[in-house]
Every structure is written in C-alpha cells, then in structure tokens.
C-alpha positions in Angstrom: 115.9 149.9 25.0 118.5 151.1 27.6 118.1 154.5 28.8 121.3 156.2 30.6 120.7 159.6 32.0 123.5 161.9 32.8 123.4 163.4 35.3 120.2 161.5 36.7 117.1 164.3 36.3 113.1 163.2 36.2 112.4 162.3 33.0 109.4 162.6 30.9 109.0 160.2 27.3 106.5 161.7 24.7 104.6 163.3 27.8 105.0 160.5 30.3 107.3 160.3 33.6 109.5 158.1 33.2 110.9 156.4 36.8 110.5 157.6 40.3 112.1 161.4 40.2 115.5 161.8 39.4 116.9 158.6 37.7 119.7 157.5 35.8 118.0 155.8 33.3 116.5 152.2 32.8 115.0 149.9 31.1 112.0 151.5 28.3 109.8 149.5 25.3 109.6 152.3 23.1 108.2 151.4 19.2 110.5 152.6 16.4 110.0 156.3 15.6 110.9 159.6 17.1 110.8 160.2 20.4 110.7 163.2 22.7 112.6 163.0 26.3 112.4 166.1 28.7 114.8 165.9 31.5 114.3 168.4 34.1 116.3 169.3 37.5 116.1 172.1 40.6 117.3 174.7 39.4 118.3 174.1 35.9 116.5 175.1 32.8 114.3 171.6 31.6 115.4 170.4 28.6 114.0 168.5 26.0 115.5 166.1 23.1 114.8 163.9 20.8 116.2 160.6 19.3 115.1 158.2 16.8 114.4 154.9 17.8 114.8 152.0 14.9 114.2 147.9 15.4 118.2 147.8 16.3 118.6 150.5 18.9 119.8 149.3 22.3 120.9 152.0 24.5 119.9 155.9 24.3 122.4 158.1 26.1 120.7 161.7 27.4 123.5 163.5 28.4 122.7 167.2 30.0 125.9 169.7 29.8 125.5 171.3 32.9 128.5 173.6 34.6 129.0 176.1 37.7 128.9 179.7 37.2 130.0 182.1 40.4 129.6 185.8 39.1 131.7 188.3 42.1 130.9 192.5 42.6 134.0 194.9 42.7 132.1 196.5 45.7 134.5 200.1 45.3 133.4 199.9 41.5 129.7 198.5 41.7 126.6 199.9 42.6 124.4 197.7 44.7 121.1 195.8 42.9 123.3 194.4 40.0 121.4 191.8 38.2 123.3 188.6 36.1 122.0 188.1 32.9 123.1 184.5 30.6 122.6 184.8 26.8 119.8 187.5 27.5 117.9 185.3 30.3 117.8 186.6 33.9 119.7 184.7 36.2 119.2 187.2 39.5 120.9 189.2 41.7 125.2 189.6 42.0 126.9 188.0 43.7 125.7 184.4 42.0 127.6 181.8 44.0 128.1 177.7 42.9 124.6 178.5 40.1 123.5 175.8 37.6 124.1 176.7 34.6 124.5 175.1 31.0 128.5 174.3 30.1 129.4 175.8 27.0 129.9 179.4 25.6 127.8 182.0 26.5 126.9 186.2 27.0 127.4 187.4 30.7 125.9 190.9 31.0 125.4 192.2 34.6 122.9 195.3 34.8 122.8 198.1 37.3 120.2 201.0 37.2 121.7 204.3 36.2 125.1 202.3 35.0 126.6 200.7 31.9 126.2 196.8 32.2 129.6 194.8 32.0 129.5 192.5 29.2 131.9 189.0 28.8 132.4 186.2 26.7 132.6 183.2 29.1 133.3 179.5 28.9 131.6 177.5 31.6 132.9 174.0 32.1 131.0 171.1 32.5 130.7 169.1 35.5 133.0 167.9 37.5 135.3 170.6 36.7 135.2 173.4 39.1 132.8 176.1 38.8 133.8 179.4 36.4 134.5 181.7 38.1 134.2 185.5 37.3 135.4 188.3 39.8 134.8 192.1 40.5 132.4 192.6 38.3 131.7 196.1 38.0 130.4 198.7 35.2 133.0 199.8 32.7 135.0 203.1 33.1 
C-alpha cells in the first residue's frame, strides 16, 4: 500500500513509527482490516485516524487540515495577561503570532482576569493560504 502524508508529520501505524521523523508517506504491507495512523508535528495537536484497508487498496492519503491563526491586543482597550482560548482549549498568551492551528471553524475566546472575555466565530484557512488574522482584540464594552 502507498502511504501519502500531507503535510509530511512522524507517523505511527497501530502503535509503530512509521519512517524516519517527519515523512511524506511510503511504501507500507499492511493486512486487510482497520488500521490506526497518528500523525504528530511541533506544535500541533497529534492526530489520529483510521482507514480500512481491503485486498484492493493501493494508496492511503492522510491529509492533516492545518491553518495559521495570529490573534492581535487593542492595547488602549485590553488589559495585559490576556490568554487565547480555541474551542475551549488553551492556546497561551495574546498576542499569538503565525500559531498552528487546525483549518476549519472554530470558538476564539480571549480571557483577561477581572474582564469580560471577547468571543468570535472564526474561519481559519488551510495551508498555503495566509494565516487568519484577528486584530485588537479587546473585552467588550
């Protein structure tokens, strides 16, 4: 079976590495039956899948959806220490420049102690399209 990896990550199959660290895929004798692939890269949640393999597969495509996300501060409207939240997982301080993130719909929230968060339905894009940008990010008045 052919295995294309997009982007090239490490790769584990049922549990065991697949390639020398980040690959884009390669030849793989895998029986007929399901199949678990993790895919993991630096600084993007690792992510795991899996395919059914029959006596007529050929190729397996992995693709992971990732996209750019830059989260801006309003610094007149924003108290410092904001933190980014992404569908209710932490993500880390403001100002988030260029981070890996998955492409696809998601819940910004950005918290500040003693402050209403700001809260936004956002699209990021996927890769190679520029990174999403959202600026001055500040509490609601």
């Amino acid at each position: 079976v052919r295995l294309i990896v997009d982007p090239p990550a490490s790769v584990t199959i049922d549990g065991r590495p697949f390639g020398d660290g980040r690959t884009p895929g390669g030849a793989v004798v895998l029986r007929p039956g399901t199949h678990s692939f993790t895919l993991s890269l630096p600084d993007f949640p690792t992510k795991t899948l899996t395919r059914e393999v029959t006596s007529a597969t050929t190729t397996i495509s992995i693709t992971l959806e990732i996209g750019l996300l830059t989260v801006t501060v309003d610094p007149q409207r924003a108290p410092p220490g904001g933190v980014a939240f992404l569908d209710g997982n932490a993500l880390g301080p403001v100002p988030l420049i260029r981070y890996k993130a998955p492409a696809g719909e998601h819940e910004l929230v950005v918290r500040w102690d003693g402050a209403a968060p700001f809260r936004k339905r956002i699209v990021i894009p996927r890769l190679p399209a520029p990174a999403l940008i959202v600026p001055s990010v500040a509490p609601p008045e």
